[in-house]
TIKOLFI-700030 format. One line per 3 residues: for each residue z, x, y negated of N, C-alpha, C. Coordinates in nm, 2 decimals. Example, Ala and Ser with C-alpha at 12.3 -4.5 7.8 and 13.67 -1.06 7.14 Angstrom:
0.78 1.32 0.57 0.78 1.23 0.45 0.78 1.32 0.33 ~ 0.71 1.28 0.22 0.71 1.37 0.11 0.79 1.29 0.00 .
***
This chain:
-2.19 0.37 1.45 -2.33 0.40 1.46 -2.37 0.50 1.36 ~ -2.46 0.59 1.40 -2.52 0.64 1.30 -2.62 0.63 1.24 ~ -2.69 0.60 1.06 -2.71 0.57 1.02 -2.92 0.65 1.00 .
-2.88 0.76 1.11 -3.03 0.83 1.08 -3.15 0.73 1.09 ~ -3.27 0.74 1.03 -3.37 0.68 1.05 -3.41 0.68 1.18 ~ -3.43 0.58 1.22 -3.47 0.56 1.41 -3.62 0.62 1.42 .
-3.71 0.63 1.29 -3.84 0.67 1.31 -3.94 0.56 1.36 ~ -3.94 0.47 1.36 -4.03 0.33 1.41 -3.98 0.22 1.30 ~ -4.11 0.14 1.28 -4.17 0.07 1.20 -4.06 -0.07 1.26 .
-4.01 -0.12 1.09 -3.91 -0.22 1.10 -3.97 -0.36 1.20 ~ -4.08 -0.39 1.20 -4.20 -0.46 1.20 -4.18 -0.49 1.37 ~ -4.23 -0.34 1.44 -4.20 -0.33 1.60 -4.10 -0.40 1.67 .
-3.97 -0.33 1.56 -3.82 -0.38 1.64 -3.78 -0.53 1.59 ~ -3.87 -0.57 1.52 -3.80 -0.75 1.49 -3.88 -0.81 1.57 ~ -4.02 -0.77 1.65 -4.07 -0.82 1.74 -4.01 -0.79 1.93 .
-3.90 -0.70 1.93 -3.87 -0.66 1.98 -3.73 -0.75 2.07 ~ -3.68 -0.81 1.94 -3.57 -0.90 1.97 -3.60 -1.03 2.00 ~ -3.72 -1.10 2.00 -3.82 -1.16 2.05 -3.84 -1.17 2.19 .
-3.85 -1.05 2.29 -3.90 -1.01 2.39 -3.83 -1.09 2.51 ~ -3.86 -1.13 2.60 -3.72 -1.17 2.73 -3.66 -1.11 2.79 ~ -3.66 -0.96 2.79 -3.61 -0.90 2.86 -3.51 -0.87 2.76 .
-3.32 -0.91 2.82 -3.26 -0.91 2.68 -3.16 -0.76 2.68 ~ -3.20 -0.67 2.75 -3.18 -0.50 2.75 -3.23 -0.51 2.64 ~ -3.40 -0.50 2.60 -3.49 -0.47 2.48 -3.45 -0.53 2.41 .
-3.34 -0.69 2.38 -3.32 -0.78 2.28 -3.23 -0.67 2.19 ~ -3.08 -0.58 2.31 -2.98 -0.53 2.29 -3.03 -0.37 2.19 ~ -3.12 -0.37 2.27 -3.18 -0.22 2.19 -3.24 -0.18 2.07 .
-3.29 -0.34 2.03 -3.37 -0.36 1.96 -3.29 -0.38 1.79 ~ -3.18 -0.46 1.85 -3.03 -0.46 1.79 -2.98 -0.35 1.75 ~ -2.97 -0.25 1.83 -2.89 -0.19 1.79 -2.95 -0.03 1.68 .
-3.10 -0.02 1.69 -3.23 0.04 1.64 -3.20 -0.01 1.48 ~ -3.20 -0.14 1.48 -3.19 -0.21 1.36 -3.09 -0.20 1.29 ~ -2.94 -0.16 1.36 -2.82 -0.12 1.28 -2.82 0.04 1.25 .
-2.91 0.11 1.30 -2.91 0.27 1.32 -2.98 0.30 1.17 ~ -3.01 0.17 1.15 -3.12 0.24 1.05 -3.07 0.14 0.90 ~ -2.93 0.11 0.90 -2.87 0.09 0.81 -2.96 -0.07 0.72 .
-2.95 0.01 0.58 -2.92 -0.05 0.44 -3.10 -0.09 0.44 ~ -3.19 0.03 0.50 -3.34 -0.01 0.53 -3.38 -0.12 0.67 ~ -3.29 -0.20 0.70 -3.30 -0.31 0.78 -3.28 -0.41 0.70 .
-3.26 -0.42 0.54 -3.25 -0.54 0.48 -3.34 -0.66 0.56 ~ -3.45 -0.62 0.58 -3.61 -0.75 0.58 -3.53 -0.78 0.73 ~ -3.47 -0.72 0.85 -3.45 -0.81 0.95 -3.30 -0.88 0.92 .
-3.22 -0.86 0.83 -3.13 -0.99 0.80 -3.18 -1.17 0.87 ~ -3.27 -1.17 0.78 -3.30 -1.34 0.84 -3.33 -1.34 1.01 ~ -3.40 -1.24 1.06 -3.41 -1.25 1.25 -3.30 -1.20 1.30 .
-3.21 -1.13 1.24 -3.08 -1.08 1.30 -3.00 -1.23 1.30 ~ -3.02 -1.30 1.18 -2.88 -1.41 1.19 -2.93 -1.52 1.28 ~ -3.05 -1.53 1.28 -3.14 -1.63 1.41 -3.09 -1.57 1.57 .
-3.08 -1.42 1.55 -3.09 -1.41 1.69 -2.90 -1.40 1.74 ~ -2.83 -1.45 1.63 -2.70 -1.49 1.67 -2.70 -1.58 1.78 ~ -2.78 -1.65 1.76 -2.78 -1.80 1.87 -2.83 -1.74 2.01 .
-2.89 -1.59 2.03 -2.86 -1.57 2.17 -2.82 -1.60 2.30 ~ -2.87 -1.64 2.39 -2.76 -1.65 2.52 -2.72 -1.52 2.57 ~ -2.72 -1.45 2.55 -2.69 -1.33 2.64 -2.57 -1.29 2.57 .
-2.47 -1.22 2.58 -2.31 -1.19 2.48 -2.34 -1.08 2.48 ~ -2.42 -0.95 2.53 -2.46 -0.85 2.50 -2.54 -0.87 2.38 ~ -2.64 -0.91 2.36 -2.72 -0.92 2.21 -2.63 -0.98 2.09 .
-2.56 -1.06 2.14 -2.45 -1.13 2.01 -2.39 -1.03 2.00 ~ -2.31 -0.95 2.08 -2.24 -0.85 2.03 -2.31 -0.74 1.98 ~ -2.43 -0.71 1.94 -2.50 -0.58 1.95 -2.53 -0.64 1.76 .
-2.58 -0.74 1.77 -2.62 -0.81 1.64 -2.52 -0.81 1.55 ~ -2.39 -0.89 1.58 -2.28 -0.84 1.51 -2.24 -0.69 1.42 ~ -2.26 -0.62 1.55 -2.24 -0.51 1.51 -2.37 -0.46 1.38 .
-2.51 -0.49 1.41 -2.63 -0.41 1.35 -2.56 -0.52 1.21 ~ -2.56 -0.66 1.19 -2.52 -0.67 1.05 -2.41 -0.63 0.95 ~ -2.29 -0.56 1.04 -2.19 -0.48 1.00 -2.24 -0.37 0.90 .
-2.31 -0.31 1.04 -2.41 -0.14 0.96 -2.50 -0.17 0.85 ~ -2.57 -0.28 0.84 -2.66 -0.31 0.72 -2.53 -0.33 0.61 ~ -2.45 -0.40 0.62 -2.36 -0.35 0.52 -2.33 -0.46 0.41 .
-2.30 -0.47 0.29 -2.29 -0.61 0.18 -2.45 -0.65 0.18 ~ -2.56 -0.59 0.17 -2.69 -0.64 0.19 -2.71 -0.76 0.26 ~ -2.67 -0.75 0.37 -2.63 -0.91 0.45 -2.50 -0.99 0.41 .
-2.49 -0.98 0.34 -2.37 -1.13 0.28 -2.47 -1.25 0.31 ~ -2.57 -1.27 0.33 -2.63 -1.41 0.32 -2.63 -1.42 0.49 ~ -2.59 -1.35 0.55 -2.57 -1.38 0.72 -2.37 -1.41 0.71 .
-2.31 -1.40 0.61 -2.18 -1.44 0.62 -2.15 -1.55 0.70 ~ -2.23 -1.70 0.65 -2.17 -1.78 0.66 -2.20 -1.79 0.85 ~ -2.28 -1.74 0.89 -2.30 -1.73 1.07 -2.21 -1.62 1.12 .
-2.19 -1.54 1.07 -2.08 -1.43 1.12 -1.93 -1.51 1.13 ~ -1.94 -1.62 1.00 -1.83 -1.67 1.03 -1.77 -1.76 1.14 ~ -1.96 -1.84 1.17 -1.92 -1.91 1.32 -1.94 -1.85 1.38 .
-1.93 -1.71 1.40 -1.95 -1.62 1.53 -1.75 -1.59 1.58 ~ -1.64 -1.58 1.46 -1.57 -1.58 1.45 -1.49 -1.62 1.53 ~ -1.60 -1.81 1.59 -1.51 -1.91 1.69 -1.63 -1.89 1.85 .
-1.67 -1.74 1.81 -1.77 -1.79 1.99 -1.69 -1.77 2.08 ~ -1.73 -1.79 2.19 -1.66 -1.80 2.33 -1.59 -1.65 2.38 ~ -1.67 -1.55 2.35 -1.62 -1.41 2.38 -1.56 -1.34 2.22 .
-1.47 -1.26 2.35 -1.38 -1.23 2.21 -1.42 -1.06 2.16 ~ -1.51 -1.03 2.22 -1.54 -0.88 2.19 -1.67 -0.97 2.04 ~ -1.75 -1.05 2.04 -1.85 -1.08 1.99 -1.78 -1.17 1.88 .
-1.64 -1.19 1.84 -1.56 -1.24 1.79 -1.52 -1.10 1.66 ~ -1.45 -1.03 1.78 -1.42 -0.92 1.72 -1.51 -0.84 1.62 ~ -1.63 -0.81 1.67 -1.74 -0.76 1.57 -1.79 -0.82 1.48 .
-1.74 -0.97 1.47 -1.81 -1.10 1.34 -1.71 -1.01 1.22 ~ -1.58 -1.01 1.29 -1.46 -0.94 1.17 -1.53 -0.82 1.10 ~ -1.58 -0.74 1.28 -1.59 -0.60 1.18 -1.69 -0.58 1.05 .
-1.73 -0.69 1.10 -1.92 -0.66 1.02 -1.84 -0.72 0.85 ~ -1.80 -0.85 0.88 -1.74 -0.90 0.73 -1.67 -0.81 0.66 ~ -1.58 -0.75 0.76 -1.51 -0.59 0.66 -1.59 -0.52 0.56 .
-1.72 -0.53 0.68 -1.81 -0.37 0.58 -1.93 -0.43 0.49 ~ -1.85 -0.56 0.48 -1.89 -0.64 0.30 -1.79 -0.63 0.21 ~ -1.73 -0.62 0.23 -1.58 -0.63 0.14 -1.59 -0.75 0.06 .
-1.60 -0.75 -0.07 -1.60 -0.87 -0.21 -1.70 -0.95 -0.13 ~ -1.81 -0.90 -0.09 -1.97 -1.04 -0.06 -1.88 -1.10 0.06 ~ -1.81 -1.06 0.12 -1.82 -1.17 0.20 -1.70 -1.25 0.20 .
-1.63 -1.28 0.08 -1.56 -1.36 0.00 -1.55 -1.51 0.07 ~ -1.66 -1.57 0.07 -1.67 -1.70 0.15 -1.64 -1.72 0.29 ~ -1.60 -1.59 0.34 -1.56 -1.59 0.48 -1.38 -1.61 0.52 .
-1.31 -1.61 0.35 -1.19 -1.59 0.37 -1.13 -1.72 0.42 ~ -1.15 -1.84 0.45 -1.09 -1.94 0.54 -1.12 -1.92 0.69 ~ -1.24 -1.85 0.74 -1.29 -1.82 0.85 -1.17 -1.71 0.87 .
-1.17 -1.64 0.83 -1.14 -1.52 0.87 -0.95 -1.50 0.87 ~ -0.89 -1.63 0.78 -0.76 -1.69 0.78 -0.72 -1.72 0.93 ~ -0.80 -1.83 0.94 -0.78 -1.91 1.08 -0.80 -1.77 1.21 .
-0.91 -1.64 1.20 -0.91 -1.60 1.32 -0.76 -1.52 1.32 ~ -0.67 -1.49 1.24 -0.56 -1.46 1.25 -0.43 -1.52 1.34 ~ -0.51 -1.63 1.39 -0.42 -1.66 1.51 -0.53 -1.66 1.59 .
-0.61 -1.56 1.62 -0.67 -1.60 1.76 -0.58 -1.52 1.89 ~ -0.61 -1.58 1.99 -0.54 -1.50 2.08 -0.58 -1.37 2.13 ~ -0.69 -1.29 2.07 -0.74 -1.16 2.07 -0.70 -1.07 2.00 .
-0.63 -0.95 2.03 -0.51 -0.85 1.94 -0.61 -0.82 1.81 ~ -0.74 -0.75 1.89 -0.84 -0.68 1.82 -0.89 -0.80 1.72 ~ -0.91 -0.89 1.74 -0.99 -1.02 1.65 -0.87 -1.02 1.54 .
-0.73 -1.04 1.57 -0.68 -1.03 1.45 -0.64 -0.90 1.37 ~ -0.63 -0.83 1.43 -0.61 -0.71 1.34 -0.74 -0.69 1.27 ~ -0.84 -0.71 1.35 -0.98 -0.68 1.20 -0.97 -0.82 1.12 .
-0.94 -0.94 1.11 -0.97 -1.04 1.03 -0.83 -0.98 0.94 ~ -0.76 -0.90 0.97 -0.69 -0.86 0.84 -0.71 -0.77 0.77 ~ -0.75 -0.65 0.86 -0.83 -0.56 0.81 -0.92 -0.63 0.69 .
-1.04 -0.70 0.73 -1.14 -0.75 0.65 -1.08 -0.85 0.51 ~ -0.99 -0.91 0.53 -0.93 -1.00 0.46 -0.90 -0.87 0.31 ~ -0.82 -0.75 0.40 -0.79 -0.69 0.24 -0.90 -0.60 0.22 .
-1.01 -0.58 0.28 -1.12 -0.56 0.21 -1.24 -0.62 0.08 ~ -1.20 -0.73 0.15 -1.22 -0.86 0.04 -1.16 -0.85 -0.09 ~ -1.04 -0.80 -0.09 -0.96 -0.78 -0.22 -0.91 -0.90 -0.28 .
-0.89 -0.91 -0.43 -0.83 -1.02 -0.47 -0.90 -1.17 -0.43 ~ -1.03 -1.16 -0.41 -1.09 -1.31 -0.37 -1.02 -1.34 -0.22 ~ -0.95 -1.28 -0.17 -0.89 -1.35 -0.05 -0.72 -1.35 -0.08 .
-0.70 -1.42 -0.15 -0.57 -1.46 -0.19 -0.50 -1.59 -0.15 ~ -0.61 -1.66 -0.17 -0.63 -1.80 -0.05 -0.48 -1.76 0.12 ~ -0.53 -1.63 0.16 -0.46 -1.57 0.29 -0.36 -1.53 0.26 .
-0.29 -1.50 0.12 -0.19 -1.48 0.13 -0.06 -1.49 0.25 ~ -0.07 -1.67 0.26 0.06 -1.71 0.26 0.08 -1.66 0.44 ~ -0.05 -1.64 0.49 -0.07 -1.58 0.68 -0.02 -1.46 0.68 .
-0.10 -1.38 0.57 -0.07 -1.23 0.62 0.04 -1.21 0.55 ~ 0.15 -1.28 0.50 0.27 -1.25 0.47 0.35 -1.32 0.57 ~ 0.28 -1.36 0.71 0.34 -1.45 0.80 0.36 -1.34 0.92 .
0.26 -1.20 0.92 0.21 -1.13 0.99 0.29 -1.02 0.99 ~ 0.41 -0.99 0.87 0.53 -0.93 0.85 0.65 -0.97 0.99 ~ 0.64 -1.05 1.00 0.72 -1.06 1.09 0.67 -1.00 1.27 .
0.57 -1.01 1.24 0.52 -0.92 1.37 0.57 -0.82 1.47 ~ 0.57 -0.79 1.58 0.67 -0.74 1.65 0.60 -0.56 1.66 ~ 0.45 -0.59 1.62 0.40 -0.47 1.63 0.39 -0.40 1.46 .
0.42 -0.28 1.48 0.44 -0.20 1.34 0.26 -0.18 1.30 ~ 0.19 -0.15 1.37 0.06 -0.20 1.31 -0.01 -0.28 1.24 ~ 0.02 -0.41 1.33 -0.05 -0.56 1.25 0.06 -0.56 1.12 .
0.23 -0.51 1.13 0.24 -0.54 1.00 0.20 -0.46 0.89 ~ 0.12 -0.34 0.93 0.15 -0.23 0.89 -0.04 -0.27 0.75 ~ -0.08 -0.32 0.87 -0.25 -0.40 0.84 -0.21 -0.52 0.73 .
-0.15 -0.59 0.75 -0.10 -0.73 0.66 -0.04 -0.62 0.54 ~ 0.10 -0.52 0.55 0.09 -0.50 0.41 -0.03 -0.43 0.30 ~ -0.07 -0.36 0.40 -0.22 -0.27 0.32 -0.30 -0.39 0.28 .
-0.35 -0.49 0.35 -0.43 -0.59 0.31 -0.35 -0.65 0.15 ~ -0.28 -0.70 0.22 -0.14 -0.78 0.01 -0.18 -0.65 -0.08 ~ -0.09 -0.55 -0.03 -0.16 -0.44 -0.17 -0.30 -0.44 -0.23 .
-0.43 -0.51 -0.15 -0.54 -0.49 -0.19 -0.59 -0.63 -0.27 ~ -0.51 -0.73 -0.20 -0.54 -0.86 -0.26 -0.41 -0.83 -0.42 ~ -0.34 -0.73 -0.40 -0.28 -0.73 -0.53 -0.20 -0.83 -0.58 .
-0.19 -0.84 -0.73 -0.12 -0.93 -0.87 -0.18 -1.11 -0.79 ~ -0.33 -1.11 -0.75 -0.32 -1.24 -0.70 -0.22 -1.36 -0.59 ~ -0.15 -1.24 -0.55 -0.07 -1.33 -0.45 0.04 -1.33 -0.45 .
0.06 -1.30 -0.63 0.22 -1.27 -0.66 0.33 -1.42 -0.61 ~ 0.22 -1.54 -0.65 0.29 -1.66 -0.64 0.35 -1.72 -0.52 ~ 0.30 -1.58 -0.44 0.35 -1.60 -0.28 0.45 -1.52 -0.26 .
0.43 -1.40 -0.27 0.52 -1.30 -0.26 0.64 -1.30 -0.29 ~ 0.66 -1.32 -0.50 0.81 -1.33 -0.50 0.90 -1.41 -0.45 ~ 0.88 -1.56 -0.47 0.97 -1.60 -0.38 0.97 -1.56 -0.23 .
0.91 -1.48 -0.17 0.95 -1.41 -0.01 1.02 -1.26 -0.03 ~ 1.06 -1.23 -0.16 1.22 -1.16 -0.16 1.32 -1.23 -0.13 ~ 1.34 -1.31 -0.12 1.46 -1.38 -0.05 1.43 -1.47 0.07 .
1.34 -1.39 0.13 1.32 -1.44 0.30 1.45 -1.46 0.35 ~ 1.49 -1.48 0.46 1.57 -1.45 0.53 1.53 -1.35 0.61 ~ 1.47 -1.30 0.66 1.44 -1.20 0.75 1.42 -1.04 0.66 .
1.52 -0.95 0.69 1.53 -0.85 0.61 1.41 -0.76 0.58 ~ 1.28 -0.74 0.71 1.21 -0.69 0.71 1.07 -0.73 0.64 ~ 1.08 -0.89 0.61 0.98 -0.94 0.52 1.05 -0.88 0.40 .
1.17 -0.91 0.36 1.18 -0.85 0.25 1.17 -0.72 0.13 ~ 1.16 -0.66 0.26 1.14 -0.51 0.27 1.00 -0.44 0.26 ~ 0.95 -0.58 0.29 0.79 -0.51 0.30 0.70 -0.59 0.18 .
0.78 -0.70 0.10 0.77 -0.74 0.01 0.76 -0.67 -0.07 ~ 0.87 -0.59 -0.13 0.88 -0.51 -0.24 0.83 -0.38 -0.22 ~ 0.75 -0.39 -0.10 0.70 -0.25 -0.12 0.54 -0.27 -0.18 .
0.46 -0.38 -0.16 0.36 -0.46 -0.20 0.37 -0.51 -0.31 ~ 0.51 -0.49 -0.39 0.51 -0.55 -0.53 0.51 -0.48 -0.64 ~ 0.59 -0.33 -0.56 0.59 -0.21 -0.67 0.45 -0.11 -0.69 .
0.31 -0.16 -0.62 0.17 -0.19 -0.59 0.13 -0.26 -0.75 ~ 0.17 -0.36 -0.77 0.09 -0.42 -0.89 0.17 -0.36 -1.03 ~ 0.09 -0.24 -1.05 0.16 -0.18 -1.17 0.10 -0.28 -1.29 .
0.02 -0.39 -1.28 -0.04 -0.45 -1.41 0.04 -0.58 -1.44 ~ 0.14 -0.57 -1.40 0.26 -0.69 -1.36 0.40 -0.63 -1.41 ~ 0.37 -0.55 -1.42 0.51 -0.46 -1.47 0.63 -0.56 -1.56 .
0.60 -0.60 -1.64 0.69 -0.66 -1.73 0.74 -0.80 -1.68 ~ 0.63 -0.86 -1.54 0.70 -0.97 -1.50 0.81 -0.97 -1.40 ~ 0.76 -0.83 -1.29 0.81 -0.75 -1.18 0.97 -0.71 -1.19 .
0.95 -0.66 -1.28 1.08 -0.55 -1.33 1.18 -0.65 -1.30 ~ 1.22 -0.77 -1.41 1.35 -0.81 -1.36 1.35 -0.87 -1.24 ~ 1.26 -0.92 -1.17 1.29 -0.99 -1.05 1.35 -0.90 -0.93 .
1.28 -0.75 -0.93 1.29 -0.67 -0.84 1.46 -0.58 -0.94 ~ 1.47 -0.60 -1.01 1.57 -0.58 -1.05 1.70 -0.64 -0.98 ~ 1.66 -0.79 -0.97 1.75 -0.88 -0.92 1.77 -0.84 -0.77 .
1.69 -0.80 -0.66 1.67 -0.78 -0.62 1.73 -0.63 -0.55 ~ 1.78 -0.58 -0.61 1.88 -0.47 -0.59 2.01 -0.48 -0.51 ~ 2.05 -0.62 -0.55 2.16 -0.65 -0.52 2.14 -0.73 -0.38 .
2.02 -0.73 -0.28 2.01 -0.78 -0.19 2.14 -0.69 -0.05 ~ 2.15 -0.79 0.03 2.27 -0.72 0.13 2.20 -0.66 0.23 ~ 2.10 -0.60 0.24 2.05 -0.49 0.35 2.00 -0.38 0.27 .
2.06 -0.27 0.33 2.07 -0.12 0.25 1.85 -0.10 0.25 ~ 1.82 -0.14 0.35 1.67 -0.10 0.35 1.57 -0.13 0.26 ~ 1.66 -0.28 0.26 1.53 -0.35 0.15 1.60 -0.28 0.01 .
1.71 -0.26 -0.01 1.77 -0.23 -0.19 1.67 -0.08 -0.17 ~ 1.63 0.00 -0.05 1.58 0.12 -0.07 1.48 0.13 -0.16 ~ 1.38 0.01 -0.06 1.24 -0.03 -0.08 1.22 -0.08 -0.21 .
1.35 -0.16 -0.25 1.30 -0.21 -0.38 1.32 -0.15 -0.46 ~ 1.44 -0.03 -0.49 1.42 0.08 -0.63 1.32 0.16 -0.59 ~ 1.25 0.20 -0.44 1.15 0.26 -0.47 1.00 0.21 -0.58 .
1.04 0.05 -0.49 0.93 0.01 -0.64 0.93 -0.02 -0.77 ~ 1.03 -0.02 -0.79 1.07 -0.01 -0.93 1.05 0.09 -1.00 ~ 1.10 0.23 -0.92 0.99 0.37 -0.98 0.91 0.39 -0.95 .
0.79 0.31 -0.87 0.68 0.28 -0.90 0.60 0.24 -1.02 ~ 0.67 0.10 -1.05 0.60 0.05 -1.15 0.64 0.10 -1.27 ~ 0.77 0.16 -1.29 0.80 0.25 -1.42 0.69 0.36 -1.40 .
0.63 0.45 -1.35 0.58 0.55 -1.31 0.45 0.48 -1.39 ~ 0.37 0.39 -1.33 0.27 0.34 -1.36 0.26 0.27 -1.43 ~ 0.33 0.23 -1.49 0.31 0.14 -1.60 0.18 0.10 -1.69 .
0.16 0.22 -1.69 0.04 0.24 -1.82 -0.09 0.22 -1.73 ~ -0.10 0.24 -1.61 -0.23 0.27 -1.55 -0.21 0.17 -1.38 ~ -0.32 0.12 -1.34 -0.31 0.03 -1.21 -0.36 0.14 -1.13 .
-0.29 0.17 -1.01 -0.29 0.21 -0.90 -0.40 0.21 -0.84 ~ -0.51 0.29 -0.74 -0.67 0.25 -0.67 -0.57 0.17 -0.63 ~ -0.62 0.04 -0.59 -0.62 -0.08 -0.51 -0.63 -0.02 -0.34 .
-0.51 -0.09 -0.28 -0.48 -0.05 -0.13 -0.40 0.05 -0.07 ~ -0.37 0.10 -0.14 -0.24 0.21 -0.15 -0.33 0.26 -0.03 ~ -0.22 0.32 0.05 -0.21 0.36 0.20 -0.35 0.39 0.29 .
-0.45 0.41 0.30 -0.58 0.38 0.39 -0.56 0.35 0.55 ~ -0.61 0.29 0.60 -0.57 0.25 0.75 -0.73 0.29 0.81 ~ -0.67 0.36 0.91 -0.83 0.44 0.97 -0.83 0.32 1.09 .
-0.97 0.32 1.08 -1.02 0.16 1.18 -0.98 0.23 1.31 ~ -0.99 0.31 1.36 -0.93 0.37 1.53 -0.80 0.29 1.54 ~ -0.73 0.24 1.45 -0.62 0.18 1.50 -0.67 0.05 1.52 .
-0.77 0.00 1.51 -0.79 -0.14 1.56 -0.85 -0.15 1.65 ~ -0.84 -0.23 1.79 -0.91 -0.27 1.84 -1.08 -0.30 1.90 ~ -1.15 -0.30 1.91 -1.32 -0.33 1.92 -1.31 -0.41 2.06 .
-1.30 -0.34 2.15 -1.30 -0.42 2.29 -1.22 -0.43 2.33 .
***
């Protein structure tokens, strides 16, 4: 969406979502996300008008509290039962919107755990997405999105490792012991998410050290790559997230 001023009075369009006719509910919606960070004051009638019957306005609402942005963290905890509604496109945008809170919507990270098995590709790829937008406060998800490595698609795993790099040094207590997965490819994607927490360095080193001597040529790659990683960085922590994942790779409908 874009973010230009819609030019009409916030006042009109919360009266708007009101209306029976639920086109004008959808439009009214969507007016309200067009016009961003200055829709704060319809927060409280946006999260009322979650309870909608129509799955066009739930999805349209979703989306406008996405666009308003961390400002609506106080509609989290309904985004998060929007997470379990009946459609999965109106599922899918409860994720998107949580994403584009990042840290505020923190309290969403058990919600947003569980939609990682939903049966909707797009629902889980953004509840991971959103998860490592959250950063270290979603560490709790560790032990899923290191379950999401095993995935058959190079995306969702590709989403789960970007997320670990962002949740970082918190989810070390998960991680290292999953250098000795059995499965070569968790392992592999382990150590690439470990040579990530340059502020660990002195604990990292010998484990990934040990770790050299593993019997698949890909993971020993992966793991002296991070090892001159974290020699490299030693002195300084890495931006948080390595890699950027452009949302076109996820799903919406």
């Amino acid at each position: 969406m874009s973010r230009d001023k819609p030019g009409a009075d916030l006042g009109y369009w919360l009266q708007c979502l009101r209306v029976a006719d639920p086109f004008q509910r959808v439009h009214a919606a969507m007016v309200l996300g067009l016009m961003g960070e200055q829709a704060q004051g319809a927060i409280p009638a946006l999260v009322d008008a979650l309870r909608d019957e129509d799955v066009q306005v739930r999805r349209m609402i979703t989306a406008a509290l996405g666009e308003i942005g961390p400002p609506s963290r106080t509609a989290v905890p309904v985004l998060v039962n929007s997470l379990r509604d009946r459609n999965e496109v109106v599922r899918t945008r409860a994720a998107i919107a949580l994403s584009e809170m990042g840290p505020a919507a923190r309290v969403a990270v058990p919600g947003l755990t569980a939609a990682l098995k939903d049966h909707c590709l797009g629902v889980r790829r953004w509840a991971t997405f959103a998860l490592g937008e959250i950063g270290p406060k979603a560490a709790a998800a560790a032990p899923e999105l290191l379950e999401l490595f095993r995935d058959p698609s190079i995306i969702t795993r590709t989403l789960a490792l970007v997320a670990l790099r962002k949740i970082g040094p918190s989810a070390l207590s998960v991680l290292i012991p999953s250098l000795k997965d059995p499965h070569a490819g968790v392992r592999r994607l382990v150590a690439s998410v470990l040579g990530r927490c340059a502020t660990q360095t002195d604990l990292l080193t010998p484990v990934l050290r040990e770790a050299t001597a593993d019997p698949d040529p890909s993971v020993r790659e992966s793991v002296l790559e991070a090892l001159q990683r974290l020699t490299a960085n030693a002195s300084a922590q890495p931006p948080a997230g390595g890699d950027p994942i452009a949302p076109s790779l996820l799903p919406v409908d």
